[in-house]
Every structure is written in structure tokens, then in C-alpha cells.
C-alpha positions as CSV (number, residue, x, y, z in Angstrom):
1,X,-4.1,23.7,17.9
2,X,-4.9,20.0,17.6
3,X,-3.2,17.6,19.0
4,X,-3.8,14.3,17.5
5,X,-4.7,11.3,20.3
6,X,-3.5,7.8,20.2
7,X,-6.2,5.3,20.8
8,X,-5.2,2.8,23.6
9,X,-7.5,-0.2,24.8
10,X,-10.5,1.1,22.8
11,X,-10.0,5.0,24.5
12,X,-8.8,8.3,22.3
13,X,-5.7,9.7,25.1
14,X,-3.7,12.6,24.8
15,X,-0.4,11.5,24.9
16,X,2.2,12.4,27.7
17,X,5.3,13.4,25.4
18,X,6.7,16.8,25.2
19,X,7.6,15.5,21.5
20,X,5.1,16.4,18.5
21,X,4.8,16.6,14.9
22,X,3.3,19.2,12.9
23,X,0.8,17.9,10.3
24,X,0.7,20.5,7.8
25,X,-1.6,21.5,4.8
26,X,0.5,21.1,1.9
27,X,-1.1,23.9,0.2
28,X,0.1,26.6,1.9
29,X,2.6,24.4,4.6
30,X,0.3,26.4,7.4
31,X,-0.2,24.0,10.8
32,X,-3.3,22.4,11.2
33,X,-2.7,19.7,13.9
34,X,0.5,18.2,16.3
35,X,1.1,14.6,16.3
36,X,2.2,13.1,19.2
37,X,5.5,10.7,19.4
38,X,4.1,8.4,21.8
39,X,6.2,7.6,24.9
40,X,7.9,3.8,25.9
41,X,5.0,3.4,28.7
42,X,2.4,4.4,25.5
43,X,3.5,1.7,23.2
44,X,3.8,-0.9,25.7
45,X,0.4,-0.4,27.2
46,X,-0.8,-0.7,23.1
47,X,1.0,-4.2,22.9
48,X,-0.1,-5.2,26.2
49,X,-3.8,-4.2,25.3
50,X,-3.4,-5.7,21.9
51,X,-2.2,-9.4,23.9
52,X,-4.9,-8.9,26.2
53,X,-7.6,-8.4,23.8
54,X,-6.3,-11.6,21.7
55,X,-6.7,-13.8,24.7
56,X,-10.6,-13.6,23.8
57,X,-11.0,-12.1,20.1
58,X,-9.6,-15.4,18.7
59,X,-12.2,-16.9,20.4
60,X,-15.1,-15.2,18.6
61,X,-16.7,-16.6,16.2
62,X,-15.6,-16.3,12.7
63,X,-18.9,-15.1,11.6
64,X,-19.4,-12.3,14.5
65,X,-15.5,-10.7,12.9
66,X,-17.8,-11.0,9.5
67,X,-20.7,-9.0,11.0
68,X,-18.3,-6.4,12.4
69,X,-16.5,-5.9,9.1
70,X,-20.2,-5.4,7.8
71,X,-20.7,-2.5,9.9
72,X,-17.7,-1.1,9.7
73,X,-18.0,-0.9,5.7
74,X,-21.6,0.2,6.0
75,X,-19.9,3.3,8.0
76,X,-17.3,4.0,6.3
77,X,-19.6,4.3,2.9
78,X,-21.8,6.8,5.4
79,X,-18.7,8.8,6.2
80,X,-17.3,8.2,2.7
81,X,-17.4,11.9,2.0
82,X,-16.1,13.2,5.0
83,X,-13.4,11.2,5.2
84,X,-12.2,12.0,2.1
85,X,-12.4,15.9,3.1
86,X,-9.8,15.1,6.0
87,X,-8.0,13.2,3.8
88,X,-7.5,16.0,1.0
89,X,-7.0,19.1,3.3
90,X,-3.6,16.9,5.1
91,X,-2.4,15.5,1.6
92,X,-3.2,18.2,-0.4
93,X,-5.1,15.3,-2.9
94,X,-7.7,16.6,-4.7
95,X,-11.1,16.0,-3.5
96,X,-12.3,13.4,-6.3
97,X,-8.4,11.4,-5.6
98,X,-9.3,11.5,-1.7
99,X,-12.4,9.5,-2.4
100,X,-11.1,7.1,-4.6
101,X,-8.4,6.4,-1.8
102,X,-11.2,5.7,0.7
103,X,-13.2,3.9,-1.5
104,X,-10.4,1.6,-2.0
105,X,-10.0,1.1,1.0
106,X,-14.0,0.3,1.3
107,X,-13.4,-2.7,-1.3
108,X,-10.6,-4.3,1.2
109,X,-12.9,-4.1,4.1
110,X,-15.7,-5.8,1.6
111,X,-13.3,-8.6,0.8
112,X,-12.8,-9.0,5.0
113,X,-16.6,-9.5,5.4
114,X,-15.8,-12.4,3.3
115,X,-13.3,-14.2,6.1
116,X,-15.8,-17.2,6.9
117,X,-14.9,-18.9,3.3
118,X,-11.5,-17.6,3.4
119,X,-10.4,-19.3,6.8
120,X,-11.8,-22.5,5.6
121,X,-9.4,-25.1,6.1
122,X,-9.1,-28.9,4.3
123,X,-9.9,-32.5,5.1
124,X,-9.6,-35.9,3.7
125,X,-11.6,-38.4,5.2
126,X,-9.6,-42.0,6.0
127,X,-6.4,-41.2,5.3
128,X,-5.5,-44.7,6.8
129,X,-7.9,-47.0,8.0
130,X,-10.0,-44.9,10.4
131,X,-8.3,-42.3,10.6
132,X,-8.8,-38.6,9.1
133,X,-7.0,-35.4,8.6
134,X,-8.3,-31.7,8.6
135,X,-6.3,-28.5,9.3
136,X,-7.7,-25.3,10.7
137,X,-6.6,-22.0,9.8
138,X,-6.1,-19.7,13.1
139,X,-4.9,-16.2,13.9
140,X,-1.2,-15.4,14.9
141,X,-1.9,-13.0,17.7
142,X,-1.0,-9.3,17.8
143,X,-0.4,-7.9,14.4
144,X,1.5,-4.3,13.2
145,X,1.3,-1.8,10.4
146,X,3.3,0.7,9.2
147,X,2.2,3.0,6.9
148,X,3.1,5.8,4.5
149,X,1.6,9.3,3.7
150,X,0.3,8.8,0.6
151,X,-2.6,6.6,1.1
152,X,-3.8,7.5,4.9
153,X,-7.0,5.1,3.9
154,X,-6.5,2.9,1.6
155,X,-3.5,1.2,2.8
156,X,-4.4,1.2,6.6
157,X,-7.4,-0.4,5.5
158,X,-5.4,-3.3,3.6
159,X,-4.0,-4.3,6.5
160,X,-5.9,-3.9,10.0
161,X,-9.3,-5.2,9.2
162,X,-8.3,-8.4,7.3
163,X,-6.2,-9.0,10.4
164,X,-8.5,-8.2,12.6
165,X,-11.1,-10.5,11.0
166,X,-9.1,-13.6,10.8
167,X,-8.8,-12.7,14.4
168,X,-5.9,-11.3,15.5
169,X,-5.7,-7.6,17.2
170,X,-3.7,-4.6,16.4
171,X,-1.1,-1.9,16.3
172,X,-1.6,0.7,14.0
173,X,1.6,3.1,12.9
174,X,0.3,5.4,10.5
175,X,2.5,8.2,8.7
176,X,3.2,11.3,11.1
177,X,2.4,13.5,8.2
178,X,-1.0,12.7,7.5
179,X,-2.9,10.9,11.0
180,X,-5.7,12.6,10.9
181,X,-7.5,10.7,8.5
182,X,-6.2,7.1,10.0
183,X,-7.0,8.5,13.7
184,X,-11.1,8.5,11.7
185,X,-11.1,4.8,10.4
186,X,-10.3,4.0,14.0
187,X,-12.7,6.1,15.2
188,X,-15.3,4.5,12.9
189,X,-14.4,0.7,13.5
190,X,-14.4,1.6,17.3
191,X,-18.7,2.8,16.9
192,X,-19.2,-0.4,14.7
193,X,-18.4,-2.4,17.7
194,X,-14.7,-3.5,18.1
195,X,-14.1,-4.3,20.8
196,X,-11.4,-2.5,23.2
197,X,-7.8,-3.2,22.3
198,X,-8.2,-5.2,19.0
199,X,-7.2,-2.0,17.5
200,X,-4.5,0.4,18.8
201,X,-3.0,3.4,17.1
202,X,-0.1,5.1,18.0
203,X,2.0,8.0,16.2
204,X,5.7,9.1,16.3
205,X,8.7,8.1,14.0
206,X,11.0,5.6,13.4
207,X,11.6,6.1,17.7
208,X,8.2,4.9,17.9
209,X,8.9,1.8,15.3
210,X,11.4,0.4,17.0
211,X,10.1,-1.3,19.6
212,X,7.1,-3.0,17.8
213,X,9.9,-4.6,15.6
214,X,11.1,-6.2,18.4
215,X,8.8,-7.0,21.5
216,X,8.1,-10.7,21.1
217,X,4.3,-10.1,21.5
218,X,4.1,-8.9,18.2
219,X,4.0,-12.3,15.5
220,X,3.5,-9.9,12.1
221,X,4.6,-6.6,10.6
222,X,3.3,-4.9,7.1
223,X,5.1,-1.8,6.3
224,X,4.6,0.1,3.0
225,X,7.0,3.2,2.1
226,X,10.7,3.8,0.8
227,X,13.2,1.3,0.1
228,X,15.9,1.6,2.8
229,X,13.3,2.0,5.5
230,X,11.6,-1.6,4.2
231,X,15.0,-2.8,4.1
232,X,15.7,-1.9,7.9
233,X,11.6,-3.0,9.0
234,X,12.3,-6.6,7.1
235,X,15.7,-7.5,8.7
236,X,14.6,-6.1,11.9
237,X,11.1,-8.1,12.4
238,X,12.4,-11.6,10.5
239,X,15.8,-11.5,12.8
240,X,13.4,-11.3,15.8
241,X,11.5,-13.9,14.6
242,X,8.3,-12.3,12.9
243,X,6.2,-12.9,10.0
244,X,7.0,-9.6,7.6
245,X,5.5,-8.1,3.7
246,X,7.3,-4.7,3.1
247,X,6.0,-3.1,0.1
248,X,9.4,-0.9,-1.3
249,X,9.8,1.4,-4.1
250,X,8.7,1.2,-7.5
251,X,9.7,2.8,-11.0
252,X,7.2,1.4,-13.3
253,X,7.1,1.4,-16.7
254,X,4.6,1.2,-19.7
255,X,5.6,0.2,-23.0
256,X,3.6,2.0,-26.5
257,X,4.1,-0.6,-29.6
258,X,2.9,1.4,-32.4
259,X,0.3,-0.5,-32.9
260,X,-1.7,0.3,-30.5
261,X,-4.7,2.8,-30.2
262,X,-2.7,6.2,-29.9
263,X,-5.6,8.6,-28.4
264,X,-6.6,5.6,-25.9
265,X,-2.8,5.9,-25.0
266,X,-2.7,9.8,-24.8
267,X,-5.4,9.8,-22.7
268,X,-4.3,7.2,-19.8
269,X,-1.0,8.7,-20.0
270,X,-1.6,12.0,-18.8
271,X,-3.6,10.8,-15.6
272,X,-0.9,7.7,-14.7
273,X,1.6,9.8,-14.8
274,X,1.3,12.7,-12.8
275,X,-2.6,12.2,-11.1
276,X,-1.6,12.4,-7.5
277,X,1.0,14.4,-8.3
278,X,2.6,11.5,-8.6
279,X,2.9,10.0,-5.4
280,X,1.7,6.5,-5.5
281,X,3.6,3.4,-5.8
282,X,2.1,2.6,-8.9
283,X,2.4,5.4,-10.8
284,X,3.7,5.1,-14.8
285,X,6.9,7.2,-14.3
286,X,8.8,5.8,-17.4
287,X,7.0,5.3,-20.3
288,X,9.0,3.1,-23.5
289,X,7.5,4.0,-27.3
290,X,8.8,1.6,-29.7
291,X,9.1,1.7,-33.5
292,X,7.3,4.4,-34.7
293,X,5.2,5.0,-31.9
294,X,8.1,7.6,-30.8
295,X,6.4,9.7,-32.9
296,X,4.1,10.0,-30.2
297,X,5.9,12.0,-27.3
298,X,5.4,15.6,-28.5
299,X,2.0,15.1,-28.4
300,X,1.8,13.5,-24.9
301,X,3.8,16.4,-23.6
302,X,1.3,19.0,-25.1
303,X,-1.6,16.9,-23.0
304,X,0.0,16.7,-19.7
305,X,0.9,20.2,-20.1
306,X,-2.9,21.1,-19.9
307,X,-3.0,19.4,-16.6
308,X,-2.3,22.1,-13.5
309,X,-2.4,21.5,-10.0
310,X,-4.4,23.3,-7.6
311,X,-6.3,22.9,-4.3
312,X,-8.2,19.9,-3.5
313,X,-11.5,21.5,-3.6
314,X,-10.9,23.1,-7.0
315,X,-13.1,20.9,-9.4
316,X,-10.4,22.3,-12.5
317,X,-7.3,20.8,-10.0
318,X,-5.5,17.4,-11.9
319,X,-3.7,17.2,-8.8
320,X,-2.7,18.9,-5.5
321,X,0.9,20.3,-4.0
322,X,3.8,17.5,-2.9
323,X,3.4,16.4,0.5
324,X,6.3,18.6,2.1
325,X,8.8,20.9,1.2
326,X,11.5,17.8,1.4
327,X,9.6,16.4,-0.8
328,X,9.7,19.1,-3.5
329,X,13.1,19.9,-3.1
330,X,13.5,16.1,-3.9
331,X,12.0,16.2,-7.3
332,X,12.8,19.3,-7.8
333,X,16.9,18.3,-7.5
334,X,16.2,15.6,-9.8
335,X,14.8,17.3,-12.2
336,X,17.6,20.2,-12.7
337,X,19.9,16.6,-12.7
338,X,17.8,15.7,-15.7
339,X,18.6,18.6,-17.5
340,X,22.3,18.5,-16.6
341,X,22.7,14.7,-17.5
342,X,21.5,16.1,-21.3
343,X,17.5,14.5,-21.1
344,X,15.7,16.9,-23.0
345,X,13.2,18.7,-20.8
346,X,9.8,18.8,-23.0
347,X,7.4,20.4,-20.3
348,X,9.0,21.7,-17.1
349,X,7.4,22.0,-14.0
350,X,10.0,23.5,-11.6
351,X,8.5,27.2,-11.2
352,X,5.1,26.1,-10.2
353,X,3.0,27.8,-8.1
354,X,-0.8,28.8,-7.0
355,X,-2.0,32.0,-6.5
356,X,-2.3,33.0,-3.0
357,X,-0.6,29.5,-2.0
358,X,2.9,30.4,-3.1
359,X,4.3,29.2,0.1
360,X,3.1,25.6,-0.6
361,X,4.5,22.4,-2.1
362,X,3.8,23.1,-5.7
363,X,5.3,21.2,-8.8
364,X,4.1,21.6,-12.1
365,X,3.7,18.7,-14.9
366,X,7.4,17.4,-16.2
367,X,8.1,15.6,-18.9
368,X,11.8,14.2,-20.3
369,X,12.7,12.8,-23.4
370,X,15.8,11.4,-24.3
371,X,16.2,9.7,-21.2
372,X,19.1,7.2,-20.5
373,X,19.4,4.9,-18.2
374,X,22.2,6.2,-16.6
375,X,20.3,9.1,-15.5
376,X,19.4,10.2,-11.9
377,X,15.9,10.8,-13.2
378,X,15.5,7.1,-14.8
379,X,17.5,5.0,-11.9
380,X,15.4,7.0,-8.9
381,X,11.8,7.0,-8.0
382,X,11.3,11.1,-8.1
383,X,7.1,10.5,-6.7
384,X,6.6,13.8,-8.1
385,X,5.0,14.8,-11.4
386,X,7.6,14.1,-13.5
387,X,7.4,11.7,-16.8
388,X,10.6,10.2,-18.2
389,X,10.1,9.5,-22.2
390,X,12.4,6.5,-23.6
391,X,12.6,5.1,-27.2
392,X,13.6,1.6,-28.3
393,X,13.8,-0.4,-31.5
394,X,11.6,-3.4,-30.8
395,X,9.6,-5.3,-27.7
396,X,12.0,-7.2,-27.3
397,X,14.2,-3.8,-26.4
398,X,11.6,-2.8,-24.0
399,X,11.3,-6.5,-21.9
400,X,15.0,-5.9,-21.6
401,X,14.6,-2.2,-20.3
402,X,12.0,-3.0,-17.8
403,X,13.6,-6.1,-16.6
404,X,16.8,-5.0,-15.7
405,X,15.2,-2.5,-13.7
406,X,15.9,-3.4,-10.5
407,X,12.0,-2.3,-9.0
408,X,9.1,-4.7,-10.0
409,X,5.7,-3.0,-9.0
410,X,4.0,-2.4,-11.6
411,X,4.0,-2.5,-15.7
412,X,1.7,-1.9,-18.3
413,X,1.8,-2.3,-22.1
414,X,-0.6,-0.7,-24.9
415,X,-0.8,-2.7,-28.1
416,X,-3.5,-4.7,-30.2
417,X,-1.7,-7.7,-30.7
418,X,-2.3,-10.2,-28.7
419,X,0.8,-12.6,-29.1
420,X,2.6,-9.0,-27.9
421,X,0.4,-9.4,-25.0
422,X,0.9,-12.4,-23.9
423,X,5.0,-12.4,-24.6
424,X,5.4,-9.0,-22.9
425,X,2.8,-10.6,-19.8
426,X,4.6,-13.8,-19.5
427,X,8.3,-12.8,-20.2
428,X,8.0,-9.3,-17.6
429,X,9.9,-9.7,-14.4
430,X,7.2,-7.6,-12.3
431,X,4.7,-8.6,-9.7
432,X,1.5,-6.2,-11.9
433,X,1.0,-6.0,-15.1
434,X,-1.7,-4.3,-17.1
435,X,-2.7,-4.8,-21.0
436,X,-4.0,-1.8,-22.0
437,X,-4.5,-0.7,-18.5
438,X,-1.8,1.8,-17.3
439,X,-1.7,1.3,-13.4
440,X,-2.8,-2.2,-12.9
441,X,-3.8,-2.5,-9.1
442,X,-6.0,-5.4,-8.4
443,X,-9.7,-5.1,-6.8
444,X,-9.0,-6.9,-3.3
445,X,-10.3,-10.9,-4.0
446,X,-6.6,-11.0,-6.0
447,X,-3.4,-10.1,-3.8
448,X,-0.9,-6.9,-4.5
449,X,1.7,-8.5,-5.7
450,X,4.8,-6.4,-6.4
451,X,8.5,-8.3,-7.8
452,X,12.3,-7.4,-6.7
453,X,13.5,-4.5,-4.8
454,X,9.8,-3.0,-4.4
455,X,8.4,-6.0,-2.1
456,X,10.5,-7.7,0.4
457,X,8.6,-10.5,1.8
458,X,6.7,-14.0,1.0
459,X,3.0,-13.1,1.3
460,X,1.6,-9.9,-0.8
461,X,-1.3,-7.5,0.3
462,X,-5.0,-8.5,0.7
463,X,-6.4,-11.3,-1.3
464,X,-6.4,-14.6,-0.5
465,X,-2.2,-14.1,0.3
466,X,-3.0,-11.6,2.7
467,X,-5.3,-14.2,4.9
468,X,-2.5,-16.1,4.6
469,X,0.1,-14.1,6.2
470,X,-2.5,-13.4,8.8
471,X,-3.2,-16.6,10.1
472,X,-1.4,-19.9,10.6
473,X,-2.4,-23.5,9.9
474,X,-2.7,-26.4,12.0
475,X,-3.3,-30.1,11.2
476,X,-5.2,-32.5,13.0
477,X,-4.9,-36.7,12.2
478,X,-7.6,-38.1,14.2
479,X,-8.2,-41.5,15.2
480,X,-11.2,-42.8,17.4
481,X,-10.9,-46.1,18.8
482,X,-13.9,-48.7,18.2
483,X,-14.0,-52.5,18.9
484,X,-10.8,-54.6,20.3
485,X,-7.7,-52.1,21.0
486,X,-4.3,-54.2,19.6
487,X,-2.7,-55.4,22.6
488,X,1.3,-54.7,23.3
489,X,2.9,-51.2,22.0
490,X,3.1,-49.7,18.4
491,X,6.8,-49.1,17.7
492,X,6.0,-47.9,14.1
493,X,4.9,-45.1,12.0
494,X,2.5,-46.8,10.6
495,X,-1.4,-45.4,10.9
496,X,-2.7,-48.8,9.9
């Protein structure tokens, strides 16, 4: 059996616990690796390479980090493929949604080859007489990530090369449930040349966590995953004095005014909703039809039923198994509440399975109507294939739905009017939001910005916010001395 290494000071070890995880394919829930929880000595020798490595990475030039992100993308592009095969057989993702998560990821790294113009700083020239002011941006020192199952490239790779290329090292946390494809990227930036100890990577639980949110080497932490758990990471790392951008939970909605194009609608429905089996943070999971457009849902339940999970190398597959078997019993709890709390259950999911997989994590397409919001189904995210189907009167009904949701990830709304548009865009109390786009997540020059209980934080994901988080600025007023020096001392704050 596999047993996953950590990578320490540039070097793949075998950890020294007793302690492992089993990664498991979610197919069939059969063993295919062990993933160490790395011991107290193996997390402090990560942070103390991590330090160590800082102490002359921040000295590099800006332009050498560009070059490594250069070769790191032009490998990861030449391993596209076979990352995404790792990826697929320890989520269960189907093999065309495992290489849209690495080539996500690719498109961050592209936007870190771009760190010479970002880390530009400012000047103004004679600010007073003969004197000037410039600031520099510089790197904070060693950086962490913590990061969920779901994405295993895409969201490692928001976060550890844009640090690393504004010149800080370090510590990756990825999820215990899928390493295997993480424990790659680092494999990959290692051969384009990083040098040892800018990146680390260890594995374990919330045990493991622990300590990076509190060691005073570390100056950041990023976290994406649940709610309560970014909750706990934020107060933790800010009450020990770090920088911190939790990414939460989410329970996005898409409003249908009737007016919009209904087969254009149909058609992004089915895939928003339940591609990935529904296990992204940006999934549609509500979706509000106002006016006549109500008329619609029957129809959108006869599409997604057409959808049917399978394995990620089936080419017919819309989507693979849940992660776990927690994780099904999850959604599958919430949808028996939906039933009981009188939604109407249009398509249900619930006795799914694959032949010759029947062990796995399988849920079916699920779609409510007649959902209230005082259901468990509309008040929790489920990330499973489930879509909840609301009606209201007029926009003005659905701005109110969506913004006294308490999540604010993403939004989307479908319509041909533009003054719709641009109310529903400007009045929305969410960080994303898509015109007749259904899961608006921006290419990497504009930042991940998500609003309320699904981002705690000041600085968002990659972008030009991301740089920010990363790095810190200092300003310099600067004053050289030419001619007769005024006699006697200056007891002013005057530059004159």
C-alpha cells in the first residue's frame, strides 16, 4: 500500500507516525493509498526549513521567481493529463472535470509569471523640496495553506505559487482525502527548479493545523473549506497575530426572469447544478424563476434527470460518486428532510447506484420544488447533486431572497434586459455575480471575491488582491544633502 510522503526541505520522507489516513477511491470506497499525520518534530522541521529558505529566496530577484513560475507552468501543461488521472481516480471526478480543475490551476500559475509588474511599487518625485517618496512591495516571510478535497489542484495552485513568487516560502496542508494529486504539483515545482524548503507539504488533520496557526514564524494563512472550520482557522491565526483569507460556505443562487432565453437557461442549469456532483463552492444549488418563468421547472427536472453519474473514465459519466460515505449520508439526510418539511421532490436521487460499484459514494440527480426557506434543504449547503427550485412574484422578490441569505459566493441571473441586469448586479449582496453566466468564477488577473459568511477575511484569492495579501509595503522619503547643510537642529516636521 502507498503511503503518501511529506516533502521537507526540498526531500519526499516517509513520515515517522504510527497515525495514517486512508485515501480511498470513491467509486468503490476500496484503499488506494495511507496518508500520513505528520508528527510535532515533522511540522516544525517544515517551518523551520520554510524560515530558513526565506532568509535567501526574498533575496532573488523578482524576475528569476518569474522564470521559475515559467517552468513550472510549462510542466504542469506537459503533465496536464496525468495529473488529472490522479486527480479523478481519488475524487471520483470525471476525467474531463479533473482536467478543467488542473487547468485552472495552470491559469493561476500563468498570472504568477506575471509578478515583476505586479510587485511594482509607486513614487512621486519632490514631494518637498528635494525630497522624494517611493514604496516597495516585499514578501511577508513563511506563508500556509489549507486546503479542501474538492479541488486538490486548482486551489493549491491559487495559493502557493503566487506566494512563492512575490517571495515568500511555504507550508502546504492539503486535504487528507485527496493528497495524492497535491503531493504531484510539488513534485513538479520541485524539477522546475525551486529551490529546497520554499515549498513544504505536510498531511494530517486538524492535529496537524494546529500548530501552523500559531508558531510565530508563520505571517499568513489561506484556508478554503466549511464554515465552522474557517471560523476556528480565522480567529485562531488573526488572535496570533497573522494575516488570514478563509474562503467558507456558499449557497448560491440564480435568478430566471421570464424573459430570458429559456433553452440557454435549461442548458447551463443542468451542468451548474449537479456537474461535480455538486461539490464546488460555486455551484447553483438554488435556483429562483420569477413570473412566468415558473413554468419552466418541470422541464429542467426532465434534463437533469438525463444526467447519471458514473466513473471518471466513462466518457457518458455527468459526474462521479460523493467523496465519502459521510458525505453521502449528508445529502442523503437532507434530502429525506426535504421531503419531510413538504418540498416537493421532482427527480430523486437517493437509490443511486453503479453497477459493479454499489459499495461506492453514489447519489443520483435531485431536484426540489416548492422549497421554503425554512427548509433544511434551502438554509444548508448539501454539496451533493441536489437542486432546490423556488418561485417568486417579481426581481425585486428574488434580490430580497438572495440577500438575506446569509452566504455570499456566488450569484447569477438569466434575463435580456439590461436595466434587470444592472439592478440585480448592483443591488446583490454577493462577492460573484454572473449575467447570463451560471457560475461566475473569475480567470486569475481579477480576485475571487466571495461576500458574508462564505469569506472571512480582507484580501480575496489571486488577482491583484492576492499579491496583496502576500506581500507588505514599505515607504521610503529620501533626502540627499547638496550645497550648505542649515546649521543648529530641526525641531519640526517640516520636509522643507
Amino acid at each position: 500500500m502507498q503511503k503518501v510522503p511529506l516533502m521537507i526541505n526540498g526531500e519526499l520522507v516517509q513520515s515517522a507516525t504510527s497515525s495514517y489516513i486512508d485515501v480511498t477511491n470513491p467509486a468503490d470506497n476500496s484503499v488506494i493509498a495511507k496518508a500520513p499525520c505528520a508528527t510535532v518534530n515533522e511540522i516544525q522541521q517544515a517551518i523551520k526549513s520554510a524560515t530558513q529558505a526565506f532568509e535567501s529566496w526574498k533575496n532573488v530577484p523578482v524576475t528569476e521567481r518569474a522564470r521559475l513560475m515559467m517552468r513550472y507552468q510549462a510542466l504542469l501543461k506537459e503533465h496536464h493529463d496525468e495529473l488529472a488521472t490522479i486527480l479523478a481516480s481519488e475524487t471520483g471526478k470525471t476525467f474531463d472535470d479533473a482536467k478543467g480543475d488542473v487547468w485552472r490551476g495552470i491559469e493561476v500559475v500563468e498570472q504568477a509569471m506575471n509578478v515583476p509588474s505586479l510587485m511594482m511599487g509607486e513614487t512621486a518625485e519632490n514631494v518637498a523640496r528635494g525630497i522624494d517618496t517611493y514604496s516597495y512591495i516585499q514578501p511577508l516571510g513563511v506563508c500556509v495553506g489549507i486546503t479542501p478535497f474538492n479541488f486538490p489542484a486548482m486551489i493549491p495552485l491559487w495559493m502557493f505559487p503566487l506566494a512563492i513568487a512575490c517571495g515568500n516560502t511555504f507550508i502546504l496542508k492539503p486535504s487528507e482525502q485527496d493528497p495524492l494529486t497535491p503531493m504531484r504539483l510539488a513534485e513538479l515545482f520541485k524539477e522546475a527548479g525551486a529551490p529546497d524548503g520554499v515549498l513544504n507539504v505536510i498531511h494530517g488533520g486538524k492535529e496537524q493545523v494546529e500548530p501552523l496557526l500559531t508558531d510565530p514564524a508563520v505571517k499568513a494563512v489561506s484556508f478554503v473549506g466549511s464554515v465552522p472550520v474557517g471560523q476556528h482557522i480565522y480567529r485562531t491565526a488573526t488572535s496570533n497575530m497573522k494575516r488570514a483569507q478563509c474562503f467558507a460556505g456558499a449557497k448560491n443562487h440564480t435568478v430566471v426572469m421570464p424573459d430570458a432565453n429559456k433553452e440557454h437557461v435549461l442548458n447551463n442549469l443542468v451542468g451548474a447544478s449537479v456537474g461535480a456532483a455538486g461539490q464546488r463552492c460555486m455551484a447553483i444549488s438554488v435556483a429562483v424563476f420569477v413570473g412566468e418563468a415558473q413554468s419552466w421547472i418541470p422541464e429542467l427536472a426532465e434534463r437533469i434527470a438525463t444526467v447519471k453519474p458514473g466513473l471518471w473514465d466513462d466518457k457518458d459519466a455527468g459526474f462521479g460518486p460523493l467523496i465519502s460515505p459521510q458525505a453521502k449520508a449528508r445529502v442523503l439526510s437532507l434530502i429525506k428532510e426535504g421531503k419531510e418539511q413538504g418540498a416537493t421532490c421532482l427527480l430523486d436521487g437517493s437509490d443511486f447506484s453503479v453497477a459493479g460499484y454499489e459499495n461506492g459514494n453514489w447519489v443520483g440527480p435531485t431536484v426540489f420544488s416548492d422549497v421554503t426557506t425554512d427548509m433544511d434543504i434551502y438554509k444548508e449547503e448539501i454539496f451533493g447533486p441536489v437542486l432546490c427550485c423556488m418561485a417568486v412574484d417579481t426581481l425585486e422578490d428574488a434580490l430580497a431572497l438572495v440577500n438575506n441569505s446569509p452566504y455570499g459566493n456566488g450569484t447569477s441571473i438569466f434575463t435580456n434586459s439590461g436595466p434587470a441586469a444592472r439592478k440585480y448586479q448592483r443591488e446583490v449582496t454577493v462577492g460573484q455575480v454572473g449575467i447570463n453566466v451560471p457560475i461566475p468564477v473569475p480567470l486569475p488577473f481579477f480576485s475571487f471575491t466571495g461576500w458574508k459568511n462564505s469569506f472571512y477575511g480582507d484580501l480575496h484569492a489571486y488577482g491583484k488582491q492576492a499579491i496583496r495579501f502576500y506581500s507588505e509595503t514599505k515607504t521610503i522619503t529620501s533626502r540627499w544633502l547638496e550645497g550648505d547643510i542649515p546649521s543648529g537642529p530641526n525641531l519640526t516636521i517640516s520636509m522643507d
